[in-house]
C-alpha positions as CSV (number, residue, x, y, z in Angstrom):
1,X,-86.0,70.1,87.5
2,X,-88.9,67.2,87.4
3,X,-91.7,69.1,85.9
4,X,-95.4,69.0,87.3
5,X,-98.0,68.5,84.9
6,X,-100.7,71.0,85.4
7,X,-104.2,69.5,86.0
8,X,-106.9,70.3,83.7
9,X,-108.6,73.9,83.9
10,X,-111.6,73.2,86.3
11,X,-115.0,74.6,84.9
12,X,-115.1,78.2,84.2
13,X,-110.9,78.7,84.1
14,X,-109.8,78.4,80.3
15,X,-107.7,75.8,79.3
16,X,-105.1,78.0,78.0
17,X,-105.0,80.2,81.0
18,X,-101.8,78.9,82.9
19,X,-99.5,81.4,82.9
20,X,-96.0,80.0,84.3
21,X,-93.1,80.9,82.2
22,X,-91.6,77.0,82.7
23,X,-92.7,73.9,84.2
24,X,-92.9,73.3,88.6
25,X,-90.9,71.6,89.9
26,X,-90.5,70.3,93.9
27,X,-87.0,70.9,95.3
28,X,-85.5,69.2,98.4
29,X,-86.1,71.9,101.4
30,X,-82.9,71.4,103.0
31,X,-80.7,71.9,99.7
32,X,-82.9,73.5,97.1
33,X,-82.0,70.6,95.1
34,X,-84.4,68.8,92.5
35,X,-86.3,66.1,94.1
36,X,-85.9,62.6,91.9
37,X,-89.7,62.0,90.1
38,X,-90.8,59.6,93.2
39,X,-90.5,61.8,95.2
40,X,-92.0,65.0,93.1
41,X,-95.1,62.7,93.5
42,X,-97.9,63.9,96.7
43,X,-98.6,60.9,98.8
44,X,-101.6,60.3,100.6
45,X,-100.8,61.6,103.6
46,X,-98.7,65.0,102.1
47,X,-100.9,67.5,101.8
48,X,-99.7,71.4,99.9
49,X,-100.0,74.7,101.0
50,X,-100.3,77.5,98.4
51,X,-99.8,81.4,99.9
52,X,-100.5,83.9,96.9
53,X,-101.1,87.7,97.4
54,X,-103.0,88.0,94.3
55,X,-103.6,91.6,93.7
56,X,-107.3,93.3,94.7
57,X,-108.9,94.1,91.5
58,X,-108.7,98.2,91.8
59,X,-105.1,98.4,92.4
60,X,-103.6,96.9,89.9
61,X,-104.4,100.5,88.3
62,X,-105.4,99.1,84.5
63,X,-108.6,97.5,85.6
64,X,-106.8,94.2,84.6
65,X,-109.2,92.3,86.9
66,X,-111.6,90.3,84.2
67,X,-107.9,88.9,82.4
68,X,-106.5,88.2,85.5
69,X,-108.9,86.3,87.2
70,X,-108.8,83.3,85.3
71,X,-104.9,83.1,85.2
72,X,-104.8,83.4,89.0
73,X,-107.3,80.0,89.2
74,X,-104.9,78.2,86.8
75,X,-102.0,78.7,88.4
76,X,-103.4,77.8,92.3
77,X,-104.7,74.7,90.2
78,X,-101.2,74.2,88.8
79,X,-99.5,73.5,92.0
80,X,-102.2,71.0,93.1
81,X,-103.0,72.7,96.5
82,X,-105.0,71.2,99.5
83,X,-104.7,74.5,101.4
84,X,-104.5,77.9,99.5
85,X,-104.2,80.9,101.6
86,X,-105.1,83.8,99.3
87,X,-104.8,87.7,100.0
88,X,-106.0,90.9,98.4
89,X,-109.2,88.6,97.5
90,X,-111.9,91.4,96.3
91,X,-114.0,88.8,94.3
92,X,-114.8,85.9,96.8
93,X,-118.3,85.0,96.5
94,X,-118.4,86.2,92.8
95,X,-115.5,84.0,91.5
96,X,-113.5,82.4,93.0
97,X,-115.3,80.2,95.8
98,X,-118.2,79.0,93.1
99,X,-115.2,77.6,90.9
100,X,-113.2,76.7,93.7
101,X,-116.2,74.9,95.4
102,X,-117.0,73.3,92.0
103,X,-113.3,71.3,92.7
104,X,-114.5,70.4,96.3
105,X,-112.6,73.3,98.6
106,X,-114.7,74.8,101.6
107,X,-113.6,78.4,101.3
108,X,-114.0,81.4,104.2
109,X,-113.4,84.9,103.2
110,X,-112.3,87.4,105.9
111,X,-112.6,91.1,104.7
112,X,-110.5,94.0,106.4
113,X,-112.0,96.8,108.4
114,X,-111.4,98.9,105.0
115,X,-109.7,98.5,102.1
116,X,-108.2,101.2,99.5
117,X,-109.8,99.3,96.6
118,X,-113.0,100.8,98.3
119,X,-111.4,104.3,96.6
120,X,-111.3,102.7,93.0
121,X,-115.1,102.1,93.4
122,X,-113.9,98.0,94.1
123,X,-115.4,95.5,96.5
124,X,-113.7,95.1,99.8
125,X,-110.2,93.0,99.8
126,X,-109.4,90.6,102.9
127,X,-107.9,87.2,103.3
128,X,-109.0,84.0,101.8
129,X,-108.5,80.2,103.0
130,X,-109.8,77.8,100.9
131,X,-109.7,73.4,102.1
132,X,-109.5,70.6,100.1
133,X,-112.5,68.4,102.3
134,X,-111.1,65.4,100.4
135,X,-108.4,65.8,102.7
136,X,-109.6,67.8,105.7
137,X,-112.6,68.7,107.2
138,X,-113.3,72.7,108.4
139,X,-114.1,72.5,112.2
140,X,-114.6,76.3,112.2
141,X,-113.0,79.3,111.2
142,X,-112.1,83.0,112.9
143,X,-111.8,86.2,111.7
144,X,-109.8,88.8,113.8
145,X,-109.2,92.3,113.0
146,X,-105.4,93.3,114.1
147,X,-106.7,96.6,117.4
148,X,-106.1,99.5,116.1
149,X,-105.6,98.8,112.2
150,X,-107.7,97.7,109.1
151,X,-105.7,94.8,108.3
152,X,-106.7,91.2,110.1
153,X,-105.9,87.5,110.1
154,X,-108.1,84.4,109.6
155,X,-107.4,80.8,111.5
156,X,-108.9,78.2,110.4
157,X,-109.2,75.0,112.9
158,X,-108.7,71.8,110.8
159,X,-109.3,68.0,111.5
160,X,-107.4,66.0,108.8
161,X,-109.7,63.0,107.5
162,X,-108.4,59.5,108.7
163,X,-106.8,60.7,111.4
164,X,-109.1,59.5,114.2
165,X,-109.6,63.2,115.9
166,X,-113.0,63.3,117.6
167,X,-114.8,66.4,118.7
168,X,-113.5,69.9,118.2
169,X,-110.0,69.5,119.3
170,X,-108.3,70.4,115.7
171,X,-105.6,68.3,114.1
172,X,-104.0,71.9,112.2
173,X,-104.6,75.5,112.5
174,X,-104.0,77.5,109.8
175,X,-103.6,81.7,109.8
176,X,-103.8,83.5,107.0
177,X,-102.8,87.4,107.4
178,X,-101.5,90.5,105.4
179,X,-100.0,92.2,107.3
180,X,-99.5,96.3,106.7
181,X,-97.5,97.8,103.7
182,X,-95.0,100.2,102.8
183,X,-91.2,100.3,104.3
184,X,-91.8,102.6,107.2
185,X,-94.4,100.9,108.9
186,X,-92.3,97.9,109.8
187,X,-93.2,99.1,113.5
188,X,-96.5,98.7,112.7
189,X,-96.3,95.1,111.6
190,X,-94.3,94.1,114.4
191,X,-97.1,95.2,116.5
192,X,-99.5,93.4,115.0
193,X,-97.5,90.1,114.7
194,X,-97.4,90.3,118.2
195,X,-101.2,90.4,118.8
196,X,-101.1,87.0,116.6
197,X,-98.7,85.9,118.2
198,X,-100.9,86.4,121.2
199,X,-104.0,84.6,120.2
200,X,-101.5,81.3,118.8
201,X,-100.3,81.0,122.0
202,X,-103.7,80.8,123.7
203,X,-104.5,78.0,120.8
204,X,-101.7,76.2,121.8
205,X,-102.3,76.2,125.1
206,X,-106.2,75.3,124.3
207,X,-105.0,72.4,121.6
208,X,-101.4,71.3,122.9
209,X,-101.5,68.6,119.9
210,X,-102.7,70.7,117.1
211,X,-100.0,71.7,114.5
212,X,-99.8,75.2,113.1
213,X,-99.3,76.9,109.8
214,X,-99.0,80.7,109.4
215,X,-99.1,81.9,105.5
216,X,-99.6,85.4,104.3
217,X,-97.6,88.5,103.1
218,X,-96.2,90.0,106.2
219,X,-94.5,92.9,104.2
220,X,-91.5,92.2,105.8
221,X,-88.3,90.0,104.4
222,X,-86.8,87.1,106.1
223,X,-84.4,89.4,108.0
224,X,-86.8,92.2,109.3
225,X,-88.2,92.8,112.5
226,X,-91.3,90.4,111.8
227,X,-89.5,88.2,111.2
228,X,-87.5,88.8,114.1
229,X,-90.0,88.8,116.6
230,X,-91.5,85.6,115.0
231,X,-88.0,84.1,116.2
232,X,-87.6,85.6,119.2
233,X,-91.0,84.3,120.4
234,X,-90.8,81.9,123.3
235,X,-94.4,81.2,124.5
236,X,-96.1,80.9,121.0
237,X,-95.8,78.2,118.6
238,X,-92.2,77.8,117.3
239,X,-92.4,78.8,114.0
240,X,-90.0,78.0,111.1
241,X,-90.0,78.8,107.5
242,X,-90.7,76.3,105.0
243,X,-88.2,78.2,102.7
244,X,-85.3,78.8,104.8
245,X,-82.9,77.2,102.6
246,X,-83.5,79.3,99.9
247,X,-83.5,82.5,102.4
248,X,-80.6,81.9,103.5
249,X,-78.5,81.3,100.9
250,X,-78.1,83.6,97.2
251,X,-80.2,82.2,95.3
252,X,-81.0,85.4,93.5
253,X,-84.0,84.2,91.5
254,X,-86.0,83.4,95.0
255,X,-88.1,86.6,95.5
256,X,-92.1,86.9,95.5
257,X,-92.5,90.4,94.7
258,X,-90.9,92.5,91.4
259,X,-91.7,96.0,91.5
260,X,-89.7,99.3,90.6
261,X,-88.3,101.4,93.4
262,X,-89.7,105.2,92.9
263,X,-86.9,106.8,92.7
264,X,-84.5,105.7,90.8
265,X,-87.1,102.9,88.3
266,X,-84.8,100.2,88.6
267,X,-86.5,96.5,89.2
268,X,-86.5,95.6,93.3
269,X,-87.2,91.8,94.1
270,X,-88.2,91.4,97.5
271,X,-89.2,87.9,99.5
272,X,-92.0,89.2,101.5
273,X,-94.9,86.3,101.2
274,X,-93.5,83.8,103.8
275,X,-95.4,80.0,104.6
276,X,-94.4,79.4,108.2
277,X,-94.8,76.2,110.3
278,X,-95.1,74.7,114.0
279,X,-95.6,71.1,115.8
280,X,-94.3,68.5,117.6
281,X,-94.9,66.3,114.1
282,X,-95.3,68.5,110.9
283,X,-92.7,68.1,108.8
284,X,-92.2,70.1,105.1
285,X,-91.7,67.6,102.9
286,X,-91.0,69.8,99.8
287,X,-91.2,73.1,98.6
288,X,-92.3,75.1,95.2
289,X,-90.5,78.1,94.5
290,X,-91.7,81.2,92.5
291,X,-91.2,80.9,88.9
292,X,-88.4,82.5,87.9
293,X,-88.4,85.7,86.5
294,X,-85.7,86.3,83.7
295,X,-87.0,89.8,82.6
296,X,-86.3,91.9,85.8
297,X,-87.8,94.9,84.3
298,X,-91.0,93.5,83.6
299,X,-93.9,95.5,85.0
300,X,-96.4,92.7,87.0
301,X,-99.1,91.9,86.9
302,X,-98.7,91.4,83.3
303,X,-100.1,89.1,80.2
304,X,-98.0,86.4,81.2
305,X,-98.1,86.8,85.3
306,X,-101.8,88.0,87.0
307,X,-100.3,89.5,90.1
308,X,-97.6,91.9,91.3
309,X,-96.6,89.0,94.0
310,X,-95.1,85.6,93.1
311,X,-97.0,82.0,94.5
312,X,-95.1,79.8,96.9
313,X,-96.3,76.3,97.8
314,X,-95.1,73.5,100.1
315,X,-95.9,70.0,100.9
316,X,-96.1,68.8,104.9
317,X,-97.0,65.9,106.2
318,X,-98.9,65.7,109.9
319,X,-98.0,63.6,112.5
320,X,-101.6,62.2,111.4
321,X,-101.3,59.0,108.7
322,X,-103.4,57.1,107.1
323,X,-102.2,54.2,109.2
324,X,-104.5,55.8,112.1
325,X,-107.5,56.2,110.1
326,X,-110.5,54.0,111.2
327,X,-111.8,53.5,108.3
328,X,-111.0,49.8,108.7
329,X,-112.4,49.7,112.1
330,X,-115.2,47.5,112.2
331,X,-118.7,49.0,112.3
């Protein structure tokens, strides 16, 4: 596997604070395979999408927060992101948008209706998207709150830079969501993907070109009824998994959560953080697995991993190019 160097720690995120137990590397998304170095490399036109859950500071019970923090920046640096869709963000304006602003992202925070870190005597948790504006440029952003529940989702309305878009009309939309926890609220979850589903397909009416992306943790596998009704959706955006290679076949080390069930303490892996995409031109180009874990019955968060979820990350490329930029027009 070609590995990625790590960029250096931006200011304030200690050199030493990436975490990953072995080096990235890209792997073909239609056999898993190892991509050759050329093409490990992000072109100009690729850009990379980075969906963490990274654990609200109050639940992670140990008040790990002020040694997590840092190892949660270096590893979204590690992966060289353009778009990082972040949930369970308690400490937005307080960490990480000043450092991630620092590296020239645009970041939008969208808080739930409540949040059980409120209990622990902890800010508010919601969703977090944060843009490259080297490569795109943050027409506006939305925040909805799912009727009837606390959770919500964030959109974020996109125009990639070269691409020779004019007025609002976005280039990519990009949810971020989190969708409700715990097994026997799957119900729950299906109803509110639907009222996403809902509002994408008004978008899509609205922006027929615009490409979509959908990142969060939908606390649901590949095989549940989420995902399910994702599937079975017919008016809203056609959305595919950037990962269903690896969900379809037994790659046993592909999960993004580790946890212990309650009852009997043995380790469960579930793949319940998903990056999802939809357009007449967006292709995925590549894709980042989680690290893999070779201690099952490691506890996470722990010294060497800053959240009870695993990252995922993928490279697309837009129908957009470079070739259509007018930067060469004449003035």
């Amino acid at each position: 596997m070609e590995a990625v160097a790590p960029p250096p720690a931006p200011a304030g995120v200690p050199a030493d604070a990436v975490a990953g137990e072995e080096a990235l590397g890209w792997l073909d998304p239609l056999t898993a395979a190892p991509l050759p170095p050329a093409d490990s490399e992000v072109g100009k036109d690729d850009f990379v999408v980075v969906q963490w859950n990274v654990l609200a500071d109050g639940l992670d019970h140990d008040g790990s927060w002020f040694q997590r923090k840092d190892m949660i920046l270096a590893e979204v640096f590690r992966r060289s992101p353009d778009i990082i869709c972040l949930q369970e963000v308690n400490h937005f304006a307080d960490h990480l948008e000043p450092v991630l602003r620092d590296q020239g992202f645009e970041g939008v925070f969208a808080p739930k209706a409540n949040s059980p870190a409120l209990k622990f005597g902890k800010p508010m948790d919601g969703c977090a998207t944060f843009i490259n504006t080297i490569k795109f440029t943050l027409l506006r952003h939305q925040r909805f709150v799912y009727s009837g529940y606390t959770q919500v989702f964030q959109l974020c309305f996109l125009r990639a830079n070269g691409s020779g878009s004019r007025g609002d009309a976005p280039d990519l939309i990009v949810c971020n969501t989190h969708l409700k926890s715990k097994r026997h609220y799957e119900p729950w979850r299906v109803d509110q993907i639907t009222q996403l589903l809902r509002t994408l397909q008004g978008l899509q009416v609205e922006f027929p070109q615009a490409q979509f992306i959908l990142a969060g943790d939908l606390n649901t596998t590949p095989t549940g009824r989420v995902r399910g009704r994702i599937a079975s959706s017919t008016k809203a955006p056609m959305l595919s998994s950037a990962f269903a290679t690896l969900e379809s076949s037994s790659h046993a080390n592909f999960f993004t959560r580790l946890k212990r069930d309650g009852r009997t303490n043995l380790p469960m892996t579930q793949v319940i953080d998903h990056i999802l995409f939809s357009g007449s031109g967006l292709q995925v180009r590549a894709i980042l697995p989680p690290p893999v874990v070779q201690d099952l019955f490691r506890v996470l968060p722990d010294a060497g991993w800053p959240s009870d979820h695993l990252a995922l990350a993928a490279r697309f490329r837009g129908p957009w190019s470079s070739a259509n930029s007018s930067e060469d027009d004449p003035d």
